[in-house]
N, C-alpha and C positions, 0 to 999 in steps of 0.2 A: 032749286037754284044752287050751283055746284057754288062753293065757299070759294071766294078771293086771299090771297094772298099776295098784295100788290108788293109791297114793302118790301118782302121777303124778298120773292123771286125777281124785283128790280136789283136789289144788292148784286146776284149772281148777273145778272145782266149788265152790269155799269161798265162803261166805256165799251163794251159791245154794240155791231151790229144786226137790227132783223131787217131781213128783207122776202117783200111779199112777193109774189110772181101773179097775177088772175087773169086769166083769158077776160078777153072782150063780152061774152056772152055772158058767163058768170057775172063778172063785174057791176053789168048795168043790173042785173037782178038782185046785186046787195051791193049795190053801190055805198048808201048810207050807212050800213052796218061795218065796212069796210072804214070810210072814212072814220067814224066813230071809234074804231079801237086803232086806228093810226092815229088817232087826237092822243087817245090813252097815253099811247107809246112816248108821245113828244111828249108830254107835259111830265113823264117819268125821267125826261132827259136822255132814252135809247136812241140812238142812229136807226133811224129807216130806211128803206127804199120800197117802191112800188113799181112790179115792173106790168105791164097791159099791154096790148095788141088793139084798141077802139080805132076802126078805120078813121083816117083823116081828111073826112066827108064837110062840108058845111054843117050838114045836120048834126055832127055830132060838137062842134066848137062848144056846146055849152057843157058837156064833161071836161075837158079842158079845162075852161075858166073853172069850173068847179074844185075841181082836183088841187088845180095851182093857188085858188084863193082857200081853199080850206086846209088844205095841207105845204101848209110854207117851209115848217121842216124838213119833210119828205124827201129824196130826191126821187122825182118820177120819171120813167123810163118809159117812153113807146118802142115796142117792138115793130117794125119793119113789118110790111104782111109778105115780103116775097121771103121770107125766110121763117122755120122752123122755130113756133115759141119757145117750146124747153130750151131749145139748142142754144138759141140766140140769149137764153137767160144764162145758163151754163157757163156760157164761154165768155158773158161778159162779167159774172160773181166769182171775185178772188176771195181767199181768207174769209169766208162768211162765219158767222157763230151760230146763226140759225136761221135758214132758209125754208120757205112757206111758200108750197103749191096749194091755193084755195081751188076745191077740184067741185066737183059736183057731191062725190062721194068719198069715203075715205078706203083704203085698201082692207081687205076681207079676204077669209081664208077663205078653203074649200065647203065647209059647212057653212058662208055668208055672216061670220062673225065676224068685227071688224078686229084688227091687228094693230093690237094700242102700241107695241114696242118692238119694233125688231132690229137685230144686226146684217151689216151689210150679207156677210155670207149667209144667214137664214132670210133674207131676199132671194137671194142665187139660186141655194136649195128647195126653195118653196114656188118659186116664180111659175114653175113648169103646173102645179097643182091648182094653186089661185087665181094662176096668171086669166082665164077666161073669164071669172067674176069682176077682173076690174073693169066696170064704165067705161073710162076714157083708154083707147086703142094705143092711142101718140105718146099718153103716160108711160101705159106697159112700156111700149119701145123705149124709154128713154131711163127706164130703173136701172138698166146695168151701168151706164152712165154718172148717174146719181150717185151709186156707190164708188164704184170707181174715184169721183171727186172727195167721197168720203175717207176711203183707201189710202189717198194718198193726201190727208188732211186740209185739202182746202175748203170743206167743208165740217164743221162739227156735229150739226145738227140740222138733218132735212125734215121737213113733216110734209104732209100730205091731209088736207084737212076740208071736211066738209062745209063749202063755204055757207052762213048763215050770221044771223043777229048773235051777238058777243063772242061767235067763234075763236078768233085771233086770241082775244082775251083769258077764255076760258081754257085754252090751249097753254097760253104760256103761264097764267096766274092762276091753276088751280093742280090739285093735288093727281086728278084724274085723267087730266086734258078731253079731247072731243074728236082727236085724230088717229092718224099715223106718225111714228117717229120713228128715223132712221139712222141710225149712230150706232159707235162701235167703243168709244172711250165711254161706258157705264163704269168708271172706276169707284165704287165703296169705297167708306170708311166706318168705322163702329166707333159708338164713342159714348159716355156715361151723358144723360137729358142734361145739359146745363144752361140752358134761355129759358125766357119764357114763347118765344117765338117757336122753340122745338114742342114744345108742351100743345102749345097749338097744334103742328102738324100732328101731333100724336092723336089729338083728340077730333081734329079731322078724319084722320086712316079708321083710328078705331068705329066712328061713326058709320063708317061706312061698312067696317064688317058686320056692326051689329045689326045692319039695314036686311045682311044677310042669312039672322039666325045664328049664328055659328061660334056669337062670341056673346058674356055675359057686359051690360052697360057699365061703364066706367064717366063717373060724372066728371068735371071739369075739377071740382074741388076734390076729388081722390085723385086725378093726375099730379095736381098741385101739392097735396101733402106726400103721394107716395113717390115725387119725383126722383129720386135719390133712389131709387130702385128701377128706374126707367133707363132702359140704352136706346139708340139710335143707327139708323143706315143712313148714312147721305150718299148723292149724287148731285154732284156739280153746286155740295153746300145745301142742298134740300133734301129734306128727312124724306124717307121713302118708306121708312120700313121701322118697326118695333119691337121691342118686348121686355116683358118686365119679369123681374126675378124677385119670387115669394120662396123665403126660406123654410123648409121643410123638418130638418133637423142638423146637426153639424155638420153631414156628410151632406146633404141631399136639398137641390135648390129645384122647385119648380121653373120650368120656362112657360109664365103667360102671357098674356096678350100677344100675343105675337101676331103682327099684323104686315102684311107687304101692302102698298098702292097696285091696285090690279094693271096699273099701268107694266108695274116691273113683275110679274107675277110669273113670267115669261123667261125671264133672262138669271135665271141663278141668282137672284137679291134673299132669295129664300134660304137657300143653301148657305151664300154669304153669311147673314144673319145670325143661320143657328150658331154654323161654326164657327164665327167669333165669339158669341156667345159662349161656349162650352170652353174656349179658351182663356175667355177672362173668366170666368169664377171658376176654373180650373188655377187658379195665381193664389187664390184665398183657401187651397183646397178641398176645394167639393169636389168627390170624385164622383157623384150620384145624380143624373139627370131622372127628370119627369115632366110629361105633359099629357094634357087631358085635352082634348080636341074630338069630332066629329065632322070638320070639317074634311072634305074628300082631297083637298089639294093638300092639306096638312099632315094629313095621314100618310100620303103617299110621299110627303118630305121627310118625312121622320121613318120611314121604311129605308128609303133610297140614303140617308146616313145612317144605317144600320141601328135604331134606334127598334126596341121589341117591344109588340101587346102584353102588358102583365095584371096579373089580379096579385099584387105581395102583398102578404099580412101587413106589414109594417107601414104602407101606405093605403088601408082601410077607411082609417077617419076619412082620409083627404078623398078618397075614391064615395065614398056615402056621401058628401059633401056636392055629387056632381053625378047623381045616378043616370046608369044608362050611357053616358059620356067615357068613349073607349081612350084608356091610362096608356102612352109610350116609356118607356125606361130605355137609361142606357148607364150603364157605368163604366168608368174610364180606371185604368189601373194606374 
């Protein structure tokens, strides 16, 4: 069960709106699940909308009453059936903060992995490649669209999300999400751990790389006492990214933990990272980088900033310390 972070990610939400879009056919198959995390939403005090296409048959009157008595907040929207869902959601969503197509599936590349993060123009560029794996037909047609609204800010944040039980939720209130997200303002910032709410995301992220091998466990109480050696990536005010700095000797500061959300893993949060990183304890003069990794994405970040494989005498201990685990160096003059 992915970790909540109700609290948190409501702060960056506050006096925003979400608004959902679900086809008719989705809908009635997680109706419930839907309502459910639009209760969430209200009781958080977020602005809703629900937009649907449910024909307006007799048979269907008791979705209706349903919708309206359980979601009083909401504002709900029937789409017209002679006219084009997306289109008809599109053109009626100004200024959104984060708009939500619950699809059957979520967007996948050409290998059928799904594509947690991307920007409008790696839409563009990619469309031509993935564009046969998406599902739904009337979606494809309507992603240039989507960006475009992007493009020119009346949207901030589109996703694209597999609709299911705590879906909505897990999307906007966990570290990972369960979709697609479509946005162009990923603006970073770096910044020294100072909440305890960052210490959480930390130990979140980090959780998850250990899930993957790749990184040694870090308990709750060593985040806590070694906080003051921990920095930070945010987006939109939520920590994405990590790393902690272990001092090696005057010159020379290890970079660990260094952990991205696979969400951002994609979009240069990595490269961000380091080199803020290197910038700031470049102020207290370290001119001597290290880091010990195996993992394959990390390896190939620490090549591509020109970072080098070393066996130096002078970091032996530290290297026996983590056998078999391939050592980057960089030094800065």
């Amino acid at each position: 069960m992915p970790r909540l972070y109700i609290e948190e990610y409501t702060r960056a939400l506050e006096g925003k709106t979400v608004c959902i879009a679900c086809r008719e056919g989705i809908l009635r198959d997680n109706l419930n699940a839907v309502v459910a995390d639009l209760k969430l939403l209200n009781r958080q005090h977020i602005g809703t909308a629900l937009y649907h296409n449910i024909a307006n048959r007799f048979a269907n009157q008791k979705y209706f009453r349903l919708l309206e008595d359980r979601l009083p907040e909401t504002r709900i929207v029937r789409v017209p059936p002679e006219v084009d869902f997306y289109t008809y959601v599109l053109d009626n969503e100004e200024n959104v903060n984060k708009l939500i197509f619950l699809e059957r599936k979520p967007l996948v590349d050409h290998t059928g992995k799904k594509i947690s993060a991307v920007t409008t123009q790696g839409v563009r560029r990619s469309i031509t490649t993935w564009g046969d794996l998406i599902a739904n037909t009337n979606l494809k047609g309507v992603l240039e669209r989507i960006c475009t609204r992007i493009d020119s800010g009346r949207y901030e944040r589109v996703f694209i999300l597999p609709a299911g039980k705590n879906a909505i939720r897990h999307e906007l209130f966990t570290i990972e999400g369960v979709g697609t997200l479509i946005a162009n303002n990923f603006g970073e910032r770096f910044q020294p751990v100072v909440t305890e709410d960052e210490v959480r995301f930390i130990d979140g992220i980090l959780k998850l790389y250990k899930s993957e091998g790749y990184l040694k466990p870090r308990t709750k109480a060593y985040l806590v006492e070694q906080r003051d050696n921990f920095y930070v990536t945010t987006i939109d005010d939520i920590v994405v990214g990590c790393a902690e700095k272990k001092r090696i000797d005057e010159r020379t500061v290890e970079i660990a933990a260094l952990a991205i959300s696979t969400r951002f893993r994609n979009q240069k949060v990595g490269v961000f990272t380091v080199q803020a990183f290197l910038e700031e304890l470049q102020k207290s003069g370290v001119t001597r980088f290290i880091s010990l990794s195996n993992n394959p994405n990390l390896k190939k970040l620490y090549e591509t900033l020109g970072f080098k494989r070393c066996h130096l005498p002078e970091y032996r201990e530290r290297q026996a310390a983590s056998p078999g685990v391939a050592m980057y160096f960089m030094e800065i003059a």
